[in-house]
Every structure is written in C-alpha cells, then in structure tokens.
Backbone of each chain as nested JSON, in Angstrom:
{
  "chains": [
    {"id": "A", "residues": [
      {"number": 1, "name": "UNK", "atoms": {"N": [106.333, 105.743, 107.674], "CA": [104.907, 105.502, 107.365], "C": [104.031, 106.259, 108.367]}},
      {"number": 2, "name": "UNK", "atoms": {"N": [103.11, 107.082, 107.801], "CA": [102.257, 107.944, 108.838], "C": [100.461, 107.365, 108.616]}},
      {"number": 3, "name": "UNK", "atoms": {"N": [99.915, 106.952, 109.742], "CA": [98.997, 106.445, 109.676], "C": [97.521, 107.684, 110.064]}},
      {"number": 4, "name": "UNK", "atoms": {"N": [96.991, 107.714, 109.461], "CA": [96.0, 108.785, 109.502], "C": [94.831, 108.145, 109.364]}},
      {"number": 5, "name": "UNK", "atoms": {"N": [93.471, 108.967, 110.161], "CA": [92.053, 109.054, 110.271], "C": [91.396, 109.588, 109.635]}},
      {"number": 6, "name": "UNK", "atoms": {"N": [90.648, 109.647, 108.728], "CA": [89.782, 110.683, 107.853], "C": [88.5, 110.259, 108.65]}},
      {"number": 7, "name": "UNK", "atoms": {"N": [87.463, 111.151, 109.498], "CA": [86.755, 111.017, 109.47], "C": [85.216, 111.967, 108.638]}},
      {"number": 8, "name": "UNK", "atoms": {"N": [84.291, 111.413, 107.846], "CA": [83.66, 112.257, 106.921], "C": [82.218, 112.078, 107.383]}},
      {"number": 9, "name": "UNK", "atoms": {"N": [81.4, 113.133, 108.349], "CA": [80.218, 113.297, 108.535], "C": [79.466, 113.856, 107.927]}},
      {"number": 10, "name": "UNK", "atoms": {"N": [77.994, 113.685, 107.869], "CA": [77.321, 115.064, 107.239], "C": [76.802, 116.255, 108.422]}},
      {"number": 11, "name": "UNK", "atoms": {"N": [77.266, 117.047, 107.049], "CA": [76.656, 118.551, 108.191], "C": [75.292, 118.587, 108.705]}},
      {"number": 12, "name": "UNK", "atoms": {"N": [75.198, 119.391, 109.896], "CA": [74.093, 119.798, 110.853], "C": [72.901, 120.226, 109.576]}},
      {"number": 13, "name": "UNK", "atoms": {"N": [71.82, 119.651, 110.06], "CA": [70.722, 120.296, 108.902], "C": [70.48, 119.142, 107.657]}},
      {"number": 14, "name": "UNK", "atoms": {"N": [71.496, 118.552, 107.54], "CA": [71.357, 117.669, 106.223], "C": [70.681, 116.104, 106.551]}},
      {"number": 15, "name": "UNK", "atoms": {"N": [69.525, 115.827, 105.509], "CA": [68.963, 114.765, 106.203], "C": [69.653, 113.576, 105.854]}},
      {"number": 16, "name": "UNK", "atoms": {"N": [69.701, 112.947, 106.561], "CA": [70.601, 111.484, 107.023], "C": [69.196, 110.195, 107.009]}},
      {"number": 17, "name": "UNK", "atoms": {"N": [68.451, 109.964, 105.595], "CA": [67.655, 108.845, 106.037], "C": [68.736, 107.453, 105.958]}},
      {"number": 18, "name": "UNK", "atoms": {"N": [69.68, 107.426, 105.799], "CA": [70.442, 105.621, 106.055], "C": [70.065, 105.768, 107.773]}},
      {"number": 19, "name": "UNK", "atoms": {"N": [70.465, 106.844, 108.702], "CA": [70.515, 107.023, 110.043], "C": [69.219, 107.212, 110.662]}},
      {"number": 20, "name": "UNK", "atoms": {"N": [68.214, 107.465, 109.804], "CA": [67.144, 107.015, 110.439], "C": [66.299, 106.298, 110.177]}},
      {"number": 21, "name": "UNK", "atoms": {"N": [66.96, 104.937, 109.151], "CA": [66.687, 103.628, 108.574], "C": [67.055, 103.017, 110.268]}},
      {"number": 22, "name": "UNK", "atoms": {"N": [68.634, 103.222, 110.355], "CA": [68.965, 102.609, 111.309], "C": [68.64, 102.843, 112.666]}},
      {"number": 23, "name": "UNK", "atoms": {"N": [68.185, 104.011, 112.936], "CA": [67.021, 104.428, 114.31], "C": [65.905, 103.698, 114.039]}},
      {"number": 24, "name": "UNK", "atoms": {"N": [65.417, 103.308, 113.244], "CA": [63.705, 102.322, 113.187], "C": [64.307, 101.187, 113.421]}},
      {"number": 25, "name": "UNK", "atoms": {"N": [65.376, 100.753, 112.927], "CA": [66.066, 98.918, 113.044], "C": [66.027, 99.124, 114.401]}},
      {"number": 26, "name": "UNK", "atoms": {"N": [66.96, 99.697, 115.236], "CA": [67.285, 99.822, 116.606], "C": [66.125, 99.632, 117.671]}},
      {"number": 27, "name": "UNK", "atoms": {"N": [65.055, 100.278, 117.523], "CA": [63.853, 100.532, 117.929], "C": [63.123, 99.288, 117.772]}},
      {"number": 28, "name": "UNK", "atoms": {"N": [62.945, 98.933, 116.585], "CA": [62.488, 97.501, 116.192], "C": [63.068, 96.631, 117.329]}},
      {"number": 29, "name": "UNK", "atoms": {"N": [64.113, 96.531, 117.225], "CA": [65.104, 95.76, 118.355], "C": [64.981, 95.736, 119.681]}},
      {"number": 30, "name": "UNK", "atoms": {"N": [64.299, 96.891, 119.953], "CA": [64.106, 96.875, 121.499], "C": [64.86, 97.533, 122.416]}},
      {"number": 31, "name": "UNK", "atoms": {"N": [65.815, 98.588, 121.506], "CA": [66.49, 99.523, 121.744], "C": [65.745, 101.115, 122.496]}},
      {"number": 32, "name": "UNK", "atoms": {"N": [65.12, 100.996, 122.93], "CA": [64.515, 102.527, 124.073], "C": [65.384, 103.513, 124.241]}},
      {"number": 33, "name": "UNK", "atoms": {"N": [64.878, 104.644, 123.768], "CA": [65.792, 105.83, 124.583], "C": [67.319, 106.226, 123.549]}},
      {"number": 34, "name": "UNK", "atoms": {"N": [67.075, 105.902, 122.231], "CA": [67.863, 106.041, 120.872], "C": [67.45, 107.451, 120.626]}},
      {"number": 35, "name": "UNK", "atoms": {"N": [68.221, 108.333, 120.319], "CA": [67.352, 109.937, 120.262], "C": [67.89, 109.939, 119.374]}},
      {"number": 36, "name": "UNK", "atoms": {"N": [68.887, 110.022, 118.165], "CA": [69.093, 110.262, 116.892], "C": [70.422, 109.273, 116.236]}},
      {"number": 37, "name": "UNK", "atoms": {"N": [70.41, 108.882, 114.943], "CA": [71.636, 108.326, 114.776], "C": [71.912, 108.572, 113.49]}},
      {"number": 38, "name": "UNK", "atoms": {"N": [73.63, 109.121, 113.041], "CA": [73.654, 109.845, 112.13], "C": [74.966, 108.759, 111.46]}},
      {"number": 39, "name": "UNK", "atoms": {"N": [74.92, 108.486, 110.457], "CA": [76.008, 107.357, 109.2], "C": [76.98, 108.425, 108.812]}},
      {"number": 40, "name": "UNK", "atoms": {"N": [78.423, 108.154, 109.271], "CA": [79.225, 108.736, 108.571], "C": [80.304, 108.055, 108.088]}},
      {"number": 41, "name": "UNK", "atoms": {"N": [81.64, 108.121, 107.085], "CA": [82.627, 107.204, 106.717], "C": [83.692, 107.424, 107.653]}},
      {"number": 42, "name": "UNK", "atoms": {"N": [84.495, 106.411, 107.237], "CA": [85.757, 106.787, 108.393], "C": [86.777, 105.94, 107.179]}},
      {"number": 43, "name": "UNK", "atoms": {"N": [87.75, 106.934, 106.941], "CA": [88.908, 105.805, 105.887], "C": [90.173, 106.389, 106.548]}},
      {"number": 44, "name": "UNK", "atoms": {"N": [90.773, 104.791, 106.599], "CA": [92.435, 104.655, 107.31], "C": [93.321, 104.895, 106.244]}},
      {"number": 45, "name": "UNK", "atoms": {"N": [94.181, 105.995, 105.669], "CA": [94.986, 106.119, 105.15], "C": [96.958, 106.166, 105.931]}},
      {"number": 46, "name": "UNK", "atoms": {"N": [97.375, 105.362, 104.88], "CA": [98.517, 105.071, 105.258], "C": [99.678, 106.318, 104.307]}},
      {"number": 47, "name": "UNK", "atoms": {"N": [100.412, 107.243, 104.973], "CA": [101.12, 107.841, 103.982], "C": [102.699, 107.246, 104.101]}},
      {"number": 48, "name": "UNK", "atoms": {"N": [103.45, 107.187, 102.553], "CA": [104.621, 106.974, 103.062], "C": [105.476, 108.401, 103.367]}},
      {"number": 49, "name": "UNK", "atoms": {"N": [106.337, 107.917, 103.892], "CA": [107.51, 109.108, 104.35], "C": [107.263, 109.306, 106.269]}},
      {"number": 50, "name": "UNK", "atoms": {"N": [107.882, 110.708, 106.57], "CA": [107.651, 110.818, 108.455], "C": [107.62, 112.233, 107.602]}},
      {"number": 51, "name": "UNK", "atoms": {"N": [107.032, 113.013, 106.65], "CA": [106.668, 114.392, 107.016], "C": [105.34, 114.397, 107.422]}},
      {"number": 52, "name": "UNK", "atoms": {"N": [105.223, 114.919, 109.11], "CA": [103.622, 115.102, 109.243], "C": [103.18, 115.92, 108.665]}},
      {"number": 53, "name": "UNK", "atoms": {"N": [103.89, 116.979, 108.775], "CA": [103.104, 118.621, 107.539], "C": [102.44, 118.188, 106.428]}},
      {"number": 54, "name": "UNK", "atoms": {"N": [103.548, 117.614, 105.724], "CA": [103.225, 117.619, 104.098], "C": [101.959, 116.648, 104.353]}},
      {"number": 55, "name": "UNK", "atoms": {"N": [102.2, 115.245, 105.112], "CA": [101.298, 114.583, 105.159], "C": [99.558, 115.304, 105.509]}},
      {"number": 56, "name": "UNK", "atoms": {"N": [99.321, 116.053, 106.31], "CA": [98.517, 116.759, 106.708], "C": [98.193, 117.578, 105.246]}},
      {"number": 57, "name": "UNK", "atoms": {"N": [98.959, 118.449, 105.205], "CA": [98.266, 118.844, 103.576], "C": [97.655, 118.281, 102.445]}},
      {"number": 58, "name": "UNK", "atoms": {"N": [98.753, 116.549, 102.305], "CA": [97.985, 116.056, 101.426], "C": [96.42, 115.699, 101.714]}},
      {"number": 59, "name": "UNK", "atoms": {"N": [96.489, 114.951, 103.011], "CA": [95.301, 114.765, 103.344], "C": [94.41, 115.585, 103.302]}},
      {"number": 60, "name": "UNK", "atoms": {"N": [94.424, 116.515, 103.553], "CA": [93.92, 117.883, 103.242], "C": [92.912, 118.022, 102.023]}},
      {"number": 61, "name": "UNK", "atoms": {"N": [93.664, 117.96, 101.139], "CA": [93.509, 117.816, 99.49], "C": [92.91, 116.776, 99.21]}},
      {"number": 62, "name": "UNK", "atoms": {"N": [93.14, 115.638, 99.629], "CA": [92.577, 114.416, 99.121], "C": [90.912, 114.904, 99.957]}},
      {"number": 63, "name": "UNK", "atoms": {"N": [90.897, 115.405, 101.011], "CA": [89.679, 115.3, 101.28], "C": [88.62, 115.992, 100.337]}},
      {"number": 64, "name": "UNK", "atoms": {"N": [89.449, 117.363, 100.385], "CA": [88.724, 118.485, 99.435], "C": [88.218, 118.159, 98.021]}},
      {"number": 65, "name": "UNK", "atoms": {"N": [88.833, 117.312, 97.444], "CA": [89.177, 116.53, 95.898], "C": [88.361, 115.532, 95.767]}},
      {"number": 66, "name": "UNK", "atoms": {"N": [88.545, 114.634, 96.839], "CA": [87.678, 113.168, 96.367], "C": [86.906, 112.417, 97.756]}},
      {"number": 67, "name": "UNK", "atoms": {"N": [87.484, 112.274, 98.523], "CA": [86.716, 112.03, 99.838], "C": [85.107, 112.52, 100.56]}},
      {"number": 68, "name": "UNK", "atoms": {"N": [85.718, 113.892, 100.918], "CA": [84.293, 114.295, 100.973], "C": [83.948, 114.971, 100.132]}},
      {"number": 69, "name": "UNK", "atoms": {"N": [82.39, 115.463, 99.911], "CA": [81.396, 116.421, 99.62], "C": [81.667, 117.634, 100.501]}},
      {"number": 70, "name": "UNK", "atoms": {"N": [81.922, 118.593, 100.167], "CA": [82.154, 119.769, 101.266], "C": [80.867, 120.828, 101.192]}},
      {"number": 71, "name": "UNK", "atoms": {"N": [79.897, 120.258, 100.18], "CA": [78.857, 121.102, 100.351], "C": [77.536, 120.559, 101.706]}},
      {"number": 72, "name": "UNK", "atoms": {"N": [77.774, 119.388, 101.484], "CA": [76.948, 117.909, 102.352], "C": [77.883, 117.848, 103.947]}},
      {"number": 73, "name": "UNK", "atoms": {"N": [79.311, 118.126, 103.792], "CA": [79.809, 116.919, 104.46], "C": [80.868, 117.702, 105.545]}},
      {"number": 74, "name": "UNK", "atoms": {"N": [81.163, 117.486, 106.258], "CA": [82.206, 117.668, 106.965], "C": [83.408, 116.708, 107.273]}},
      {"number": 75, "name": "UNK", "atoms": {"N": [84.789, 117.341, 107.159], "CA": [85.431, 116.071, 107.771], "C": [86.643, 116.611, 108.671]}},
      {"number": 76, "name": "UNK", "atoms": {"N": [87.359, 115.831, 109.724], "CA": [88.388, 115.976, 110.354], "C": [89.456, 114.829, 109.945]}},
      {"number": 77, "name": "UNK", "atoms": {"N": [90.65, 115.32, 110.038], "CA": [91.77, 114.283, 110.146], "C": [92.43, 114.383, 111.479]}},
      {"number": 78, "name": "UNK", "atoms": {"N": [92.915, 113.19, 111.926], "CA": [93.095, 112.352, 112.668], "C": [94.84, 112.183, 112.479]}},
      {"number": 79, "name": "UNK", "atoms": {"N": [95.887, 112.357, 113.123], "CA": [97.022, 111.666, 112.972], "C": [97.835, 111.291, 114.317]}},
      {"number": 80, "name": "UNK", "atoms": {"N": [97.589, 109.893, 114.714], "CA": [98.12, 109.536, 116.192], "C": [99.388, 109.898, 116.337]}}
    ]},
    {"id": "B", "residues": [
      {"number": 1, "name": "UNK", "atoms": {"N": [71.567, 113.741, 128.186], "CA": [71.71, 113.232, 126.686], "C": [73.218, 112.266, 126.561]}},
      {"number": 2, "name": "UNK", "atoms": {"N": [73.258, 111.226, 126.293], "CA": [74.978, 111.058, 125.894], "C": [75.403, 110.699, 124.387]}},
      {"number": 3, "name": "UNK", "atoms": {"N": [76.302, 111.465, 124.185], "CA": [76.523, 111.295, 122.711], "C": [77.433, 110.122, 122.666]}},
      {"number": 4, "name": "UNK", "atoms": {"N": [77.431, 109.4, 121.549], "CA": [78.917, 108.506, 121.688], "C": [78.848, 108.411, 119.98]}},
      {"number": 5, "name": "UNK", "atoms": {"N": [79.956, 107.619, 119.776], "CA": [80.683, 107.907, 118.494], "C": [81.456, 106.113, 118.317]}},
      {"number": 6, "name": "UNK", "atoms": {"N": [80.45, 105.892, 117.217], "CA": [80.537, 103.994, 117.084], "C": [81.595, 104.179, 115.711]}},
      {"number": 7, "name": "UNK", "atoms": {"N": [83.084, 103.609, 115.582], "CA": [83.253, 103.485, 114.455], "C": [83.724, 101.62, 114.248]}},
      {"number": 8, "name": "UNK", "atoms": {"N": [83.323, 101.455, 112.849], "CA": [83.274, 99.924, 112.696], "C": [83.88, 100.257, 111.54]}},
      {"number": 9, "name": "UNK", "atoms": {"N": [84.983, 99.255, 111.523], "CA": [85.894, 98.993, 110.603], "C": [86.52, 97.756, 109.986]}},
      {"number": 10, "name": "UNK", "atoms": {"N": [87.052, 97.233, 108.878], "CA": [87.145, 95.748, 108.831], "C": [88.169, 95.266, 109.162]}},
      {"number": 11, "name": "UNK", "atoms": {"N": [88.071, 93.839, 109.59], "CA": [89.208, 93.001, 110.144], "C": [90.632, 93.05, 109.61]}},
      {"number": 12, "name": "UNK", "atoms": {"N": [91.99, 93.206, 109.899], "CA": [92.965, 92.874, 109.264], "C": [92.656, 91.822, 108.382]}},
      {"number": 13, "name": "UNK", "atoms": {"N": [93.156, 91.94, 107.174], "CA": [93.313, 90.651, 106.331], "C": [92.069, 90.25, 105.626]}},
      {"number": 14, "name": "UNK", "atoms": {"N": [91.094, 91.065, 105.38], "CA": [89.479, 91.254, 105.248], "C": [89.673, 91.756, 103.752]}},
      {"number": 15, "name": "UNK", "atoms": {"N": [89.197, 91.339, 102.701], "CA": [89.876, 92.49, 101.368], "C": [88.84, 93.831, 101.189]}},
      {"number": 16, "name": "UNK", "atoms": {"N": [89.511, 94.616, 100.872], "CA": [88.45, 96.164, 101.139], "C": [88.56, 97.007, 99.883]}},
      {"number": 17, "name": "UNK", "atoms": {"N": [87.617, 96.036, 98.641], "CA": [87.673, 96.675, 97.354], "C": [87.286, 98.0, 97.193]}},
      {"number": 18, "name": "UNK", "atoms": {"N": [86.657, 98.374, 98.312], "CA": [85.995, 99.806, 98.147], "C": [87.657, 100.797, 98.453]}},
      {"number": 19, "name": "UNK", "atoms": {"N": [88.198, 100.485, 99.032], "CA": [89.299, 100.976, 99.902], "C": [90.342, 101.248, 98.592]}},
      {"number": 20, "name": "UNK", "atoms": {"N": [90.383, 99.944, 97.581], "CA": [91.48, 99.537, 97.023], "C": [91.343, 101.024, 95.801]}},
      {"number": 21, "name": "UNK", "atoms": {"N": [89.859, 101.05, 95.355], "CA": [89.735, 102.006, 94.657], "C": [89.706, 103.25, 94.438]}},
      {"number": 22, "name": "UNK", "atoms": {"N": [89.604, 103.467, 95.884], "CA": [89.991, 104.744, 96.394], "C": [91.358, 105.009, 96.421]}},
      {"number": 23, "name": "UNK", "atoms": {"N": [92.154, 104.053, 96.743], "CA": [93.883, 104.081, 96.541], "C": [93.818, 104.599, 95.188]}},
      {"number": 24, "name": "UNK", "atoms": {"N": [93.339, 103.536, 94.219], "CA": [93.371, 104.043, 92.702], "C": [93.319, 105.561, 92.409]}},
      {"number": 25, "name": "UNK", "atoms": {"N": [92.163, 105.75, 92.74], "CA": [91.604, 107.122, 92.947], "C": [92.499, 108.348, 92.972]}},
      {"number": 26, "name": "UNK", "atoms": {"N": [92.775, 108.005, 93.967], "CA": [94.459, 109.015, 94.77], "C": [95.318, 109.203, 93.944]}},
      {"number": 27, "name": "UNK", "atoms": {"N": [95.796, 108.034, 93.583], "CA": [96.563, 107.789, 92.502], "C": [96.879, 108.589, 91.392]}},
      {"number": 28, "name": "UNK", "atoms": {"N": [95.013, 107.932, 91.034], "CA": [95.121, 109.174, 88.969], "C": [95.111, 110.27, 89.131]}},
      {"number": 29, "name": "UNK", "atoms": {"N": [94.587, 110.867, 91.098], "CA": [94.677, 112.334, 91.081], "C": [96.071, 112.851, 91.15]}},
      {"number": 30, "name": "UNK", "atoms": {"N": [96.968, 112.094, 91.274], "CA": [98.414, 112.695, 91.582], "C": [98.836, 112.776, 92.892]}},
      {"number": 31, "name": "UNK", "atoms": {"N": [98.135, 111.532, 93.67], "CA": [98.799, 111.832, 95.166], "C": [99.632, 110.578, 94.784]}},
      {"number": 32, "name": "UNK", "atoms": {"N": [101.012, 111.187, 95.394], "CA": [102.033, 109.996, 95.407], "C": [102.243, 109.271, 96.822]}},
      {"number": 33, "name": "UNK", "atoms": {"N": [102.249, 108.231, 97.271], "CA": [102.515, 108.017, 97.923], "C": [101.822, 107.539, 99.167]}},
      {"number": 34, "name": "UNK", "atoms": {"N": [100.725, 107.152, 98.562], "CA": [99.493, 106.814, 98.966], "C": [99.541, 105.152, 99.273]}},
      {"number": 35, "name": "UNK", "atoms": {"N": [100.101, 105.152, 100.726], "CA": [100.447, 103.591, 100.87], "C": [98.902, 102.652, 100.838]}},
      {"number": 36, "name": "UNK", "atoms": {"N": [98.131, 102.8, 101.374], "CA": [96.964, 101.501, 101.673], "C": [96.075, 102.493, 102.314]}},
      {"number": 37, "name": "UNK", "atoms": {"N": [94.381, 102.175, 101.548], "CA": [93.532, 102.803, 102.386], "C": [92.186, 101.548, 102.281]}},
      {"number": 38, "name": "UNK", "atoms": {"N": [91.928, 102.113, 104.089], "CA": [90.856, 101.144, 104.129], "C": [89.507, 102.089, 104.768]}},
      {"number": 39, "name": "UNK", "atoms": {"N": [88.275, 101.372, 104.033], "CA": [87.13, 102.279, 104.31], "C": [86.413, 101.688, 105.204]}},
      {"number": 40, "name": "UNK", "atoms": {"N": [85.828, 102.177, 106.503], "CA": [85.357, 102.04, 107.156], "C": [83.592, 103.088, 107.57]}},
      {"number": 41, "name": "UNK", "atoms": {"N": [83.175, 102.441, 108.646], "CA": [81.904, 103.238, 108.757], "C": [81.877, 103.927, 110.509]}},
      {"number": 42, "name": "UNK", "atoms": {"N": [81.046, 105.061, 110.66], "CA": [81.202, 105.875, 111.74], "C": [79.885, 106.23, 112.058]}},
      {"number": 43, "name": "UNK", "atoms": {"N": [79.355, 105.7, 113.108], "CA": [77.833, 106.179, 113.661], "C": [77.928, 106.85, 114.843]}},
      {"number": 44, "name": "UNK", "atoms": {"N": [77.009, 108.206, 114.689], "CA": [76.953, 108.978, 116.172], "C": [75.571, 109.074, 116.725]}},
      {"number": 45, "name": "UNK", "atoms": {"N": [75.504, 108.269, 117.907], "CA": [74.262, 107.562, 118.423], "C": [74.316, 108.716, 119.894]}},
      {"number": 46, "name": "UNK", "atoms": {"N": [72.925, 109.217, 119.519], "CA": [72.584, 109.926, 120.972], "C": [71.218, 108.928, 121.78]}},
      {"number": 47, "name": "UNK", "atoms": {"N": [71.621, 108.699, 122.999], "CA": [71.606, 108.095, 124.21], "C": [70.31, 109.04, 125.27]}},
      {"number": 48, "name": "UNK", "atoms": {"N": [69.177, 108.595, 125.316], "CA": [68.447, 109.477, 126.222], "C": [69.082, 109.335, 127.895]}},
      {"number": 49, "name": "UNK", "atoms": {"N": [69.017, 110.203, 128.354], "CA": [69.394, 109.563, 130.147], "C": [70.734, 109.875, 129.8]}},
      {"number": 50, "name": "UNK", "atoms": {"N": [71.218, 109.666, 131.596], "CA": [72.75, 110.044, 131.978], "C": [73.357, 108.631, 132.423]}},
      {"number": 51, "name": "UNK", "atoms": {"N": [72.925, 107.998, 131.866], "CA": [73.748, 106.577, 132.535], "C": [74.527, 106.124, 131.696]}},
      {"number": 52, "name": "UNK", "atoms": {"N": [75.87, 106.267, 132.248], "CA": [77.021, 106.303, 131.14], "C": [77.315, 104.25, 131.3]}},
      {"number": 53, "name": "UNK", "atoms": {"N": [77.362, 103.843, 132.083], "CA": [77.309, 102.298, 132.085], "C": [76.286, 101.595, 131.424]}},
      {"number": 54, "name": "UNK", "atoms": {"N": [75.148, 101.861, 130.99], "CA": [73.999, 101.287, 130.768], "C": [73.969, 101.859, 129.002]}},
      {"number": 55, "name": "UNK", "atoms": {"N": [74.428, 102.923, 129.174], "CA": [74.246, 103.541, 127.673], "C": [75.648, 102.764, 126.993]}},
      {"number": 56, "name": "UNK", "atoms": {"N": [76.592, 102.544, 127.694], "CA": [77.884, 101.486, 127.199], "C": [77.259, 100.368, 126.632]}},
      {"number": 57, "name": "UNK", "atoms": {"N": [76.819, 99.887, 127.708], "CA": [76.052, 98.407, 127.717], "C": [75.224, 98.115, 126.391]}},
      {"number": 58, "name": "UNK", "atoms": {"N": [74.41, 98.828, 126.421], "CA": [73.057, 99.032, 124.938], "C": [74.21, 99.163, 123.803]}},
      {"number": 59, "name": "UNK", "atoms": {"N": [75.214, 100.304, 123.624], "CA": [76.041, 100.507, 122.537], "C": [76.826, 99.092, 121.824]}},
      {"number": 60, "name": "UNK", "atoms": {"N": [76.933, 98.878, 123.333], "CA": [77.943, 97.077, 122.607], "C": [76.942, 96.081, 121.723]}},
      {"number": 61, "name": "UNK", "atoms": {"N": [75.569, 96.25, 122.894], "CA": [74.779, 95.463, 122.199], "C": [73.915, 95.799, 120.778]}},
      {"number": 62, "name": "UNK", "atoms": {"N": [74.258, 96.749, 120.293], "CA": [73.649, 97.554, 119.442], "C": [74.679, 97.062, 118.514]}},
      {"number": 63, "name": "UNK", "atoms": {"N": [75.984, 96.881, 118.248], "CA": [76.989, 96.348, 117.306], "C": [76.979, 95.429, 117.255]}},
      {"number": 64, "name": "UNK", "atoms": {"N": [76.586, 94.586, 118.429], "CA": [76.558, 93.103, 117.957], "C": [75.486, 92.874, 117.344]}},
      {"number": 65, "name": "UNK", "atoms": {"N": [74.176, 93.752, 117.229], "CA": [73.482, 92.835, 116.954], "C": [73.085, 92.977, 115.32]}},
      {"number": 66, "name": "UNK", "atoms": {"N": [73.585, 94.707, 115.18], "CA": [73.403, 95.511, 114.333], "C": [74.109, 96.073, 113.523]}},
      {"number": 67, "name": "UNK", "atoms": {"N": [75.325, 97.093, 114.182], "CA": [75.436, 97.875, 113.642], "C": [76.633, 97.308, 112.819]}},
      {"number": 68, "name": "UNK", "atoms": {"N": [77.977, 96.368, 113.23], "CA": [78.834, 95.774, 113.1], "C": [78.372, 94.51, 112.873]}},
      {"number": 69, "name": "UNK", "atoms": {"N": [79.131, 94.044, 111.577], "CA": [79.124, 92.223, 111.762], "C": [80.908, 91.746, 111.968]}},
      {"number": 70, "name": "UNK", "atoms": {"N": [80.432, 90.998, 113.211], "CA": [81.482, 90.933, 113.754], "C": [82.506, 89.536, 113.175]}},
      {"number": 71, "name": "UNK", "atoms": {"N": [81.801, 89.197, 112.621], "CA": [82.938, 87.914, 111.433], "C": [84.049, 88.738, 110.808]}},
      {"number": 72, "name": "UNK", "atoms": {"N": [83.539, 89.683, 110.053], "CA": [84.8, 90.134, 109.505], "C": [85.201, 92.002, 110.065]}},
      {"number": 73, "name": "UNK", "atoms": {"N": [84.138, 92.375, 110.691], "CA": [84.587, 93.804, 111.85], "C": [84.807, 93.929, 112.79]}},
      {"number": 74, "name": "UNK", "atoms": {"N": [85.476, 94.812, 113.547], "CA": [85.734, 95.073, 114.737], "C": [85.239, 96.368, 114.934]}},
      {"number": 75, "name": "UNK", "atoms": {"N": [84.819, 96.919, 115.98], "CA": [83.674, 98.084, 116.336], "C": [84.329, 98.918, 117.289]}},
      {"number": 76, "name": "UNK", "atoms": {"N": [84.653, 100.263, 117.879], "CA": [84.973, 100.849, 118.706], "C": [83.896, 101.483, 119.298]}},
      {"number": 77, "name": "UNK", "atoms": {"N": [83.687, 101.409, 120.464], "CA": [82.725, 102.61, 120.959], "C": [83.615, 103.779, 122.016]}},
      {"number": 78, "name": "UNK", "atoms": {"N": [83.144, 105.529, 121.124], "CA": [83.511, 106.427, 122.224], "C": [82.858, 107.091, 122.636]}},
      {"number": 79, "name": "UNK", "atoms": {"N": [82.884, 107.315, 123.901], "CA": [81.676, 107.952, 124.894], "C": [82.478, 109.181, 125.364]}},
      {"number": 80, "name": "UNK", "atoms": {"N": [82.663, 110.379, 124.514], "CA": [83.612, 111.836, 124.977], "C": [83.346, 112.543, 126.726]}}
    ]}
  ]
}
C-alpha cells in the first residue's frame, strides 16, 4: 500500500476570492499583520501494490484527468 | 515576510463523501487500484514580520478559531 499527497493550488495571478473571504474573517478576528491567504485542496490517496513508479505515474494522470484544473491550478505529489 | 502552509484534514473515522466520490471517479476513469481517498483543505498564509514564534502562535490560533473545526479535523501547520 503506497500512501500519497496530492497537493492542488491555484496558480500565481489567478484570483483566489474564497482566500480573501478568509483574509477579511481573519482580520475581523483580530488577526494583524495577515498579508495574503490563498485556499488550496489537499487529497490523501492510498495506492495498492509497492510500485512507486507506476504509482507516481498514475498519480500523475489522475491529476491531469480529474483532480486538478491545469489551466487554473497547479499541483505536486507527495510520496513519504 | 513568513510564509507557512496550513493543511486541515479530517479525523480518522470522520465519513468523507466528497473523498468517496472521487474514489468513484478514479474508478470509471480506469484507475485500478485506487485504495481510499480522502479530501482535505490547504491554506498558504503570509505572516507580516520575522517572528517565527509569534507567527506560530497566531497560526494555531487562527485554526482554532477559524480555519479548522477541530471536532472532526486535525490541522498541520508548516513554517519552511
């Protein structure tokens, strides 16, 4: 079993209002000195088998396919 | 400036329909082998000032009060 990180941000340039919903909450709060805050996903996928390669490729694919937006989005994988 | 990198994710044993469907997902696309995925959320909070203890401090308190609900999440904070 190979346990993997998908993490899925948006790219530099792209506006993020959930993240600066949540910069006004923060602020509201009494939070000072917050300079930007940006919402991204993070999904724990479990693969079966011990190939890291293949595993890495799939992940790969799954990102390209259904996970992220690659026009919006950026993502890295993660495998401890 | 300090950047840090909040990811909040749900509790073991928490049910994560969003997660479950995304398994689905995988699935009808033809990934085999797609043991369990769980969806989580990832905030990257920039920090005015160099005070790496104090900017910790605010971050924790920023999940508890906010960003994470801690009944059914658990929150990581990383400060690179």
């Amino acid at each position: 079993m190979i346990k993997a990180r998908i993490t899925v941000t948006l790219k530099n340039g792209v506006l993020d209002p959930q993240g600066k919903a949540i910069e006004g909450a923060l602020g509201a709060l009494g939070f000072d000195g917050v300079g930007s805050v940006r919402q991204g996903k993070v999904f724990d996928v479990e693969i079966q088998g011990t190939d890291r390669a293949g595993a890495e490729a799939d992940l790969k694919a799954m990102c390209e396919k259904l996970l992220a937006n690659t026009v919006i989005e950026n993502y890295s994988i993660a495998i401890p």
